[in-house]
N, C-alpha and C positions, 0 to 999 in steps of 0.2 A: 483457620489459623488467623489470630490478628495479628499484624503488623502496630507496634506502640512505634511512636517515634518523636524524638526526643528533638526540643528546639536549644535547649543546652551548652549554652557557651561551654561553662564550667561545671568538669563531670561531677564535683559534689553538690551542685544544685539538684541532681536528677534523684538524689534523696530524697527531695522536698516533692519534687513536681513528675516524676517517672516511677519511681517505686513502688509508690502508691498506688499507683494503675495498674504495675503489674500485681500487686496483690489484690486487686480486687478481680481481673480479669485471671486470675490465679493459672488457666490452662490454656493450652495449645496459642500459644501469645510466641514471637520474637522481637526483639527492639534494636532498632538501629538509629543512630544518630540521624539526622538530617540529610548530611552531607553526605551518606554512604550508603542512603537508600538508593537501589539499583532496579533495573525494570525487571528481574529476576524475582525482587523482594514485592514489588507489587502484582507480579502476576501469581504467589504462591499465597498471599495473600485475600483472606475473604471480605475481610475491615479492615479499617485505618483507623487509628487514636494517636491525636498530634496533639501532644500535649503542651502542658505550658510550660515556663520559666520565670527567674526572678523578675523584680524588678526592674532592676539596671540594665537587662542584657536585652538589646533589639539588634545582634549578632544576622540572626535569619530573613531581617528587612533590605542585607545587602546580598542575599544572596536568592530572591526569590523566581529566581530564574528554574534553578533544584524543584519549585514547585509546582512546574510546569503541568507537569503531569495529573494533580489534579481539576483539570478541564476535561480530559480525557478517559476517565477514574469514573468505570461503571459498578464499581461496588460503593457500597456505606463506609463515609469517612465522616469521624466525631471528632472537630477541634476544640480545645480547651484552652478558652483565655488567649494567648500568643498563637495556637492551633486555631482558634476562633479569627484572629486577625491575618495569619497566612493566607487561611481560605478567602475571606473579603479582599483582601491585595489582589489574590489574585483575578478574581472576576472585578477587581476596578475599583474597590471602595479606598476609603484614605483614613490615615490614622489621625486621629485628634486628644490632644494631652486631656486626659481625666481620669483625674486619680481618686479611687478609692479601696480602702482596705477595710474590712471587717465583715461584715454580718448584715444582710437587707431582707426586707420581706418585699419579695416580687411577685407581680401577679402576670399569670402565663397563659397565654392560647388555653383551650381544654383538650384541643387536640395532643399538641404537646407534652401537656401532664398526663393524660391516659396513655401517652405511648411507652415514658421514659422514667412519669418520678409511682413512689411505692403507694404517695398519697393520691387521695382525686381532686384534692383538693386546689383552686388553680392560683392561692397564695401557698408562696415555698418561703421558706430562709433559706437564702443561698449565702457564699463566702467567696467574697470578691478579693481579687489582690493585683490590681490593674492600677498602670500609667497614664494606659492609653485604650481608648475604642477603636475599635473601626465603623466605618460609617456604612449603612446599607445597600450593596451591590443589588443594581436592577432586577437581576436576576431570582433575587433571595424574597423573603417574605418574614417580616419581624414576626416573633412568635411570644412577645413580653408585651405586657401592656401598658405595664407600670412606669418606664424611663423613656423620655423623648429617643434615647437612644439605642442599638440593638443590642441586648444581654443574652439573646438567644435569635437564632435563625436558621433557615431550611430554606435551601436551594428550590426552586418552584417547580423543577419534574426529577430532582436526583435527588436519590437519600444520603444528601451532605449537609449535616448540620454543624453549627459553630454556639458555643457557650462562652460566655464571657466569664462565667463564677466557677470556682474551680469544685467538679462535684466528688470529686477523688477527697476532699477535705469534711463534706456535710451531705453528697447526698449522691453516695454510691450505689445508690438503685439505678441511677440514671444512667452509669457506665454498667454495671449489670445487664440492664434492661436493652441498650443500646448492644451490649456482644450478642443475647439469646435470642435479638427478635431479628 
């Protein structure tokens, strides 16, 4: 079962940024808001997908306490974009204004791309729709090669990854590959 969970001020953004995921994760998925995930919800739970949000909303920066729990979270959790910057908050990284929106070609780990994208190839186009970064938690290991800053990372003994480009938009293998493996 995965647990989707939504950073979602405002429930018609989750159109944009949640729907999407449940239709690519199409089965055995439930989604709960942020605030109403329960330790019930994570122990029935096999995966996690913390997905993003708009631009404007850093709603989930004041309440990161709710995400305590992933320190402690021995299963696989995939954050996307805002899910990407939860998980760095929480192991300590810091958020730094950089915005960009559209379409980049990035060059990724090979580990990486053989794990998650359809290609082998280890430039992708991805689709970014970001404020803000977060910066790289001790803990983690940059897995892009292309931007001084982290667009992808992996925990260094847990399968917790963060993505900064939204693959629910360009590159739904990635959330495929990340529920079957």
């Amino acid at each position: 079962m995965i647990l989707i969970i939504s950073l979602c001020n405002e429930r018609l953004h989750e159109n944009e940024f949640v729907k999407p995921v449940e239709k690519i994760v199409k089965i055995s998925f439930f989604t709960k808001r942020y605030k109403d995930v329960k330790e019930g919800d994570l122990k029935k739970a096999d995966k996690v997908i913390i997905c993003g949000t708009s631009l404007q909303d850093f709603e989930y920066t004041q309440n990161l306490e709710l995400f305590s729990w992933i320190k402690e979270f021995k299963k696989p959790i995939l954050g996307i974009c805002a899910g990407m910057q939860v998980i760095g908050l929480t192991y300590g990284g810091k958020l730094i204004d950089e915005k960009y929106v559209g379409t980049h070609f990035s060059n990724f780990t090979p580990e990486f791309v053989n794990k998650f994208f359809e290609e082998s190839e280890s430039l992708q186009e991805v689709y970014y729709l970001h404020n803000k970064i977060v910066t790289l938690p001790k803990e983690f290991i940059k897995l892009n090669e292309t931007l001084s800053y982290p667009t992808a990372f992996k925990h260094k003994s847990k399968e917790i990854y963060g993505v900064l480009f939204h693959p629910e938009v360009l590159n739904i293998g990635l959330i495929k590959n990340f529920v079957k493996n």
